[in-house]
N, C-alpha and C positions, 0 to 999 in steps of 0.2 A: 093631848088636850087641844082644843079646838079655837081658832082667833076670837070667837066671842067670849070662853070664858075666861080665855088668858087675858081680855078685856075686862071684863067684869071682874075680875080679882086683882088688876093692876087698878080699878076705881074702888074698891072697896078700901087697899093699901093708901091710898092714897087721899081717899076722904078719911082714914083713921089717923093720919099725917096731919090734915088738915085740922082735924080734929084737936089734934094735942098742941100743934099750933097755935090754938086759938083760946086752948087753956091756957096755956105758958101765959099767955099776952092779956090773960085776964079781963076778955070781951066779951059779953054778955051775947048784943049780936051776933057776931062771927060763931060764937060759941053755937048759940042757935040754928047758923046756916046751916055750920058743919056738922051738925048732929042730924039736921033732915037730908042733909048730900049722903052722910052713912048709912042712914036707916032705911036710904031709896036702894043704893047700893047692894046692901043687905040683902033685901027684899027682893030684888032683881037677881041677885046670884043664887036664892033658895031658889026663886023660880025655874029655873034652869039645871035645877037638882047638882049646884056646886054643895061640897061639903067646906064651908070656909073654917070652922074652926080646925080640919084639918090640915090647912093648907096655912094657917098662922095667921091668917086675915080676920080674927075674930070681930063681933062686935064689940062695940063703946065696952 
């Protein structure tokens, strides 16, 4: 695998983190950031023809 996807699937893991984070803490805002950080994430690693739900980085 190549440093941009290893990138793009360390931000996808990471906005799903951020994600759950921000459910725990019961933030409406945060809840909102971090659902657009994932969905760019997303959106950016299909583009690059990553398969994330194989790799366990699913989405939301």
């Amino acid at each position: 695998m190549n440093e941009v996807a290893e990138a793009l699937l360390v931000r996808v893991h990471t906005a799903r983190a951020g994600l759950a984070a921000a459910v725990s803490a019961d933030d409406a805002y945060a809840i909102a950031v971090a659902q657009d950080e994932l969905d760019d994430a997303v959106r950016l690693a299909r583009q690059h023809g990553l398969d994330i739900e194989a790799t366990g980085a699913e989405e939301g």
